[in-house]
N, C-alpha and C positions, 0 to 999 in steps of 0.2 A: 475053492475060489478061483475065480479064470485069471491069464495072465493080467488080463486089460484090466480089472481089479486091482489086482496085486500093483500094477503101475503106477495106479492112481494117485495123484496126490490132491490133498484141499486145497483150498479158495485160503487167501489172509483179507483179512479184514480188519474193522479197528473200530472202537465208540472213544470218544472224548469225555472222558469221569472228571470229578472234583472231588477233593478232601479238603480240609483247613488250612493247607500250605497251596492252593492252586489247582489247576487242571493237572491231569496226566494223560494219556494214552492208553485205552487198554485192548490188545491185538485178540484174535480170535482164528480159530481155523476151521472153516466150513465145508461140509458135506449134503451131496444131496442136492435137490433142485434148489434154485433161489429163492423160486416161487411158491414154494408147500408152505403153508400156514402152520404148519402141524411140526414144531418143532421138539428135538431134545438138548438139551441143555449137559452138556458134560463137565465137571469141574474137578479137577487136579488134587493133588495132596502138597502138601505143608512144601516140597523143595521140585517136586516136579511143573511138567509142562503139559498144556493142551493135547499132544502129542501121544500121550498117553493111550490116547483114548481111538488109535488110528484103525485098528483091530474090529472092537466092537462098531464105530462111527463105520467101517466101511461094507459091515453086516446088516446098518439099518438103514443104510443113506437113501434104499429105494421105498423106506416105508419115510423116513423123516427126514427134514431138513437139520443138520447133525452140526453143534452149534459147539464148540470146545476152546473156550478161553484160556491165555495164559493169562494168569492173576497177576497182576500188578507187583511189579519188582521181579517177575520170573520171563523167561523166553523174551519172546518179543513187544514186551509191555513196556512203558516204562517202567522207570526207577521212581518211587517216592522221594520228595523232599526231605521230609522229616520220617525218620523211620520208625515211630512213634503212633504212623498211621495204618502200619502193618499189623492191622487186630480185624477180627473177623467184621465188626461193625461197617467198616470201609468197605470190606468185599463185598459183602453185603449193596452198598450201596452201589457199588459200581454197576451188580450184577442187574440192578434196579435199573440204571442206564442202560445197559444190553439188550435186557427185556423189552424195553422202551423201543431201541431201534429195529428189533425184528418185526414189532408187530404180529404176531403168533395168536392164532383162534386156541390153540394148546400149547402148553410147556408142558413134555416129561423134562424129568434131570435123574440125572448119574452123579454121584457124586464119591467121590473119594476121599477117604481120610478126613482134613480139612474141606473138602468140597461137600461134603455133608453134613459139615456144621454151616458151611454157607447157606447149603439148602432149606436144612432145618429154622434157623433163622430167618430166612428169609419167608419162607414158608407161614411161620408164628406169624410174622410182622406183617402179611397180607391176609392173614385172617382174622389179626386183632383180639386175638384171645380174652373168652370175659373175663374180669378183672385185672387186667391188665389197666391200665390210665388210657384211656381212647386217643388224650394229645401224648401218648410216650411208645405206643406200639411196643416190640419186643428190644429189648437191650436199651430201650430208649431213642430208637432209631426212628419215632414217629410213625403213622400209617404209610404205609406203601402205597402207591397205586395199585388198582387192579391187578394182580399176579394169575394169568389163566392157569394157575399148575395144576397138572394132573397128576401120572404116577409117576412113585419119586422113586429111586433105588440107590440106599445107605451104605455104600462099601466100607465094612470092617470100622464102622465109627458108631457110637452113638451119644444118648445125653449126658452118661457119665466117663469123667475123665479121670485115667489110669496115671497117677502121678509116676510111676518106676517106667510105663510103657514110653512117655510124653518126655522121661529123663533120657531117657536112649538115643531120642530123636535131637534131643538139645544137645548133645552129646557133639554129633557132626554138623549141625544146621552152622554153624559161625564156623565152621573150619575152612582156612583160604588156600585148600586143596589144588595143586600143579603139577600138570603132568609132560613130561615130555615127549610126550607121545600117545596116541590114542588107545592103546592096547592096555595100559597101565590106569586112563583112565574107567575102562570098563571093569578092570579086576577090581575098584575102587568099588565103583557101584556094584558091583557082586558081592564084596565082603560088607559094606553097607546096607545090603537091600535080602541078605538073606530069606526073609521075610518073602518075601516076592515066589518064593516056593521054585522048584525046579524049572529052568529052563535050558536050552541048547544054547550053543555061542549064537549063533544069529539073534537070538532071543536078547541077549546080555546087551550085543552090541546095540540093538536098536532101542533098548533104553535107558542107555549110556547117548546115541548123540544129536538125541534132544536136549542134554542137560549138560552138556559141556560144549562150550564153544573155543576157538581156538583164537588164540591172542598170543601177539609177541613171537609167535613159534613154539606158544604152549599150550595146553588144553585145561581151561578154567569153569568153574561153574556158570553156568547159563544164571545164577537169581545175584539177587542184592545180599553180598553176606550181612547187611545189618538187618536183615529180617527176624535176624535171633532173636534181638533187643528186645522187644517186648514178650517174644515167646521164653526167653529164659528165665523173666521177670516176674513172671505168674506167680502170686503167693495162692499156697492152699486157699485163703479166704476168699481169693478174687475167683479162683477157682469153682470152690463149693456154690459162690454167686450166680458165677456161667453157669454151674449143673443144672440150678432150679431153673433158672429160662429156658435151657435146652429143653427139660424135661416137660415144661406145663409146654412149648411149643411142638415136641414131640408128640405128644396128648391131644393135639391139635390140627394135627394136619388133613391136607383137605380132598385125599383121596388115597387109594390101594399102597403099601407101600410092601420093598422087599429091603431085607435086610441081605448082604452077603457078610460071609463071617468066613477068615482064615480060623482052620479048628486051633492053629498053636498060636493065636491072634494074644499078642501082649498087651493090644488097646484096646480092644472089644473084648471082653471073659466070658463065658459063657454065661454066667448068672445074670452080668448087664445084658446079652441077646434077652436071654429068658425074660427078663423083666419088662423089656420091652413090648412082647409081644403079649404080656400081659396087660400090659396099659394102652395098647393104643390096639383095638381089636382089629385092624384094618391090614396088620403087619404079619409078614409071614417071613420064615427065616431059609437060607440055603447055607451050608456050610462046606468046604472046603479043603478034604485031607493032605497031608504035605506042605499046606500054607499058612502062612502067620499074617503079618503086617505086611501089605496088603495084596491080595487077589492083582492081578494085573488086566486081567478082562481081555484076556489074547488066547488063552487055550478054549478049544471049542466048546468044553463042560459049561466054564463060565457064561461064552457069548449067549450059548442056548438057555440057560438059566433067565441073561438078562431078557434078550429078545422076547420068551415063551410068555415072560411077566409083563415088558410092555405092550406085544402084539397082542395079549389076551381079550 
């Protein structure tokens, strides 16, 4: 990668979303011409940011216009009102807004973690899956507009969800984490993010501060700690409910898809990959030695895995 690369930083941008409490904000960091029609859509995990995604977005920006929102209540989004509206359904919709404002002949998406359950959802909800209620779309989110999506790529997520994996994460998601100094904040995120699989300090720090910002003379998390609230809330029931929509939306999707899998993945098991790619024949898997939850899409194995799959 040449230096003037390595320099570069995205474009901030921003669409105006609504939930049940109001409007909000929701920020985005853009790569790539302004002008490409031919966009990728990248989306975050459960406590990260847009940011994430600076690595692989600055590996495609000359093929796509390289689209990576922070999700609402994170980075530079607003905060929700009611923190009650921090459920996938909402992301979902905002993401419906986004779309909206690019105007895109194509949408790829990356998603991570949570950002793959967005996609997947959203995905279902613009293709209307039969038997579905044609006026309830998926989750009941009604029909989408038009969604041009093409191929989608599932980081370490799928239809089924790992109650013990999802406990771990509930674990620190509400914790009001401070630090007096930056250094202390990235040990955080290292002993947190394990999962993240081996990196050098540079690695650590840079993502560590996207996700803390510094307040008071202290270094505080970047999201809305009441994001928990309904992530902690989840019963098994509402859960097993989420599985099946994932799953018949999974079954459904509307072109090539790649799954990436940490092999020591506590959310992804190998048996849900497997199953996957038995039910939706469109899906082919990569998996990832030394990593768990989740791939970070920064070392070159991964970028070429994504790239090889969306430039195909």
């Amino acid at each position: 990668m040449s230096e003037s690369a390595q320099a570069e930083q995205p474009r901030l941008g921003s669409v105006t979303c609504a939930s049940r409490s109001g409007f909000h904000r929701m920020a985005y960091w853009e790569w790539g011409d302004p002008a490409n029609d031919r966009v990728l859509l990248c989306v975050h995990g459960l406590t990260r940011s847009g940011r994430d995604f600076d690595h692989v977005a600055r590996a495609l920006q000359g093929d796509y216009r390289v689209i990576c929102p922070d999700v609402a209540g994170r980075g530079r989004s607003d905060w929700l009102i009611d923190p009650a509206n921090y459920i996938v359904p909402q992301y979902v919709a905002d993401m419906v807004a986004l779309v909206a404002r690019l105007q895109a002949r194509q949408i790829d998406w990356i998603g991570t973690s949570m950002g793959g359950l967005i996609g997947m959802v959203l995905a279902g909800t613009a293709a209307a899956s039969p038997g579905l209620r044609p006026d309830r779309g998926v989750w009941g989110l009604g029909r989408a507009p038009d969604v041009p999506l093409g191929r989608m790529v599932f980081n370490d997520i799928g239809p089924a969800l790992d109650l013990d994996g999802l406990g771990r994460i509930a674990d620190y998601v509400g914790e009001a984490s401070r630090f007096k100094n930056f250094a202390d904040a990235v040990a955080y995120v290292r002993s947190t993010s394990e999962g993240f699989g081996p990196h050098d300090e540079q690695g650590w720090t840079e993502l560590t501060e996207h996700v803390f910002n510094q307040q008071d003379g202290e270094w505080v998390k970047h999201y809305d700690l009441r994001l928990a609230q309904p992530f902690a809330s989840q019963t098994p029931e509402a859960l097993a409910g989420a599985e099946r929509v994932l799953w018949r939306a999974w079954e459904h999707l509307p072109g090539p898809v790649l799954v990436l899998r940490g092999q020591d993945s506590d959310i992804l098991p190998a048996s849900v990959a497997q199953e996957m790619l038995q039910r939706n024949p469109q899906a082919r898997c990569v998996e990832f030695a030394g990593v768990g939850h989740a791939p970070t899409l920064r070392s070159p194995d991964q970028i070429a895995a994504v790239r090889d799959f969306l430039l195909a």
